[in-house]
ZAMARGU-4260 file (C-alpha; in steps of 0.2 Angstrom, whole numbers, plus 5000, padded with zeros to 4 digits):
<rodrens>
0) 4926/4979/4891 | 4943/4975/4897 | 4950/4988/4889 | 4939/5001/4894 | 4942/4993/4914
5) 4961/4995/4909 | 4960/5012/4908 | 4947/5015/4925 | 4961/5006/4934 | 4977/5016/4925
10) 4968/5033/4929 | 4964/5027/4950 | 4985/5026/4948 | 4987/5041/4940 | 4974/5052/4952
15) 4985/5044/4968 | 4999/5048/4963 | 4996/5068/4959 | 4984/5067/4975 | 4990/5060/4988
20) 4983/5052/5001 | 4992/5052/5020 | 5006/5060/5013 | 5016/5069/5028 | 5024/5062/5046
25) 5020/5061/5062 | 5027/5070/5077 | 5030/5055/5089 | 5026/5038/5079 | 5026/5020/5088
30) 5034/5012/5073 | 5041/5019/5055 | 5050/5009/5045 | 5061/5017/5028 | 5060/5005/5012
35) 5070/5006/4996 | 5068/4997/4979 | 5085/4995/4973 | 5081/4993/4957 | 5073/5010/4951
40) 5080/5019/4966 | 5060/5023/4971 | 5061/5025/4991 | 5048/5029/5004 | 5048/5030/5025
45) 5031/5023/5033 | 5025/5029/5053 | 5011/5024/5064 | 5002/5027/5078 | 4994/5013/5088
50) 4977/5012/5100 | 4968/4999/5105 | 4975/4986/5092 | 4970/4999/5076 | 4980/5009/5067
55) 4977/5026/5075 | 4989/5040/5064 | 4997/5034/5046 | 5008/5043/5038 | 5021/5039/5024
60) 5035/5051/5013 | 5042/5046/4998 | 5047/5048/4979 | 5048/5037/4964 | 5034/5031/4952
65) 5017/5033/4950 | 5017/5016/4955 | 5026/5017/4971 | 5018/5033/4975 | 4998/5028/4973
70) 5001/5012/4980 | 5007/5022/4997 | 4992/5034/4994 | 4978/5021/4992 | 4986/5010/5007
75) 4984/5027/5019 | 4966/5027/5014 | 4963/5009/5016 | 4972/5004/5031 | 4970/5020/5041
80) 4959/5018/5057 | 4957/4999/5053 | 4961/4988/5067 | 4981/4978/5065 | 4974/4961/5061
85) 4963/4969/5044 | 4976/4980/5040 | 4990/4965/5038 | 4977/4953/5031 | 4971/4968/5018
90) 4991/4968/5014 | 4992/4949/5012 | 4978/4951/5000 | 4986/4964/4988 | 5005/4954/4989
95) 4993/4939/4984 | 4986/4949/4969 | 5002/4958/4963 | 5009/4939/4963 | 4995/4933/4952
100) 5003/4938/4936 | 4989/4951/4930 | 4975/4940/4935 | 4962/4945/4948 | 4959/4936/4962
105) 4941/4927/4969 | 4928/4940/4969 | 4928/4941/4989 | 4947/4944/4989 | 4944/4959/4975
110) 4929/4966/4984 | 4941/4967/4998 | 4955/4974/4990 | 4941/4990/4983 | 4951/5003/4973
115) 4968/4991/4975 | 4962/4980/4959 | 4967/4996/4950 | 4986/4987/4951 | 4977/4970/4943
120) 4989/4975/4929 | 5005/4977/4938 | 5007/4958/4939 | 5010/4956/4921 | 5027/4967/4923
125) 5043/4958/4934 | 5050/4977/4933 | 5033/4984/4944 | 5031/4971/4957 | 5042/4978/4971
130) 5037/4998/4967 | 5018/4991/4971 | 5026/4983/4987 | 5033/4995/4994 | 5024/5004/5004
135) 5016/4990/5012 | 5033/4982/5016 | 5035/4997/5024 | 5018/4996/5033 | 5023/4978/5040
140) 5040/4983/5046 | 5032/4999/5055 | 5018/4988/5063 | 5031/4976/5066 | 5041/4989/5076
145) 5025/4996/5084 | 5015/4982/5091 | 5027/4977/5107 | 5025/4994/5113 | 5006/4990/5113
150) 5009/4974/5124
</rodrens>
């Protein structure tokens, strides 16, 4: 069974990475912030709108691994439209998973994270941590950037 879950979650990675989710930019964002892994050279530049306290426009360009790249994708389509508060905690949630060393997290935190368990796996690789992270480091520095113009 694991194996057979192994494969489900590497084919989630592969289908973001060829189709991509939120991949473009926006004309006048309240916050973008540019990220780069030093390690591998993967790069990627976040923007978004706010209203209301949600995350009204997302949008994200970059290159590098499938990794890198399906994480970006599957963040747009998980954070996009969400209020700021779930958005950040939805980000906590996946660090906290890529962290755990291949090992899942409690069933709540893993029914929040939906299609992110597909990284599960990542953990188990040193080298893989920071492509998954990068996008959402470049989420938290663009919300980060955004939020005082909301005050």
């Amino acid at each position: 069974m694991a194996d057979a879950m192994e494969q489900l979650y590497q084919q989630v990675i592969l289908d973001h990475s060829r189709q991509r989710s939120g991949e473009g930019e926006l004309q006048a964002p309240d916050g973008e912030s540019f990220q780069v892994n030093p390690t591998c050279g993967d790069e990627c530049t976040v923007q978004v709108t706010l209203a209301e306290g949600a995350i009204d426009s997302l949008a994200w360009t970059g290159k590098g691994c499938s990794i890198s790249q399906a994480s970006l994708s599957l963040m747009y389509e998980m954070v996009h439209g969400q209020p700021v508060a779930e958005a950040e905690q939805l980000g906590e949630t996946f660090r906290e998973l890529i962290h755990n060393r291949g090992q899942e997290l409690d069933e709540e935190k893993m029914d929040l994270l939906d299609d992110l368990g597909a990284f599960t796996g990542v953990g188990r690789y040193s080298a893989r941590v920071k492509c998954a992270l990068l996008g959402w480091m470049a989420l938290r520095g663009a919300l980060a950037q955004a939020q005082p113009t909301q005050a």
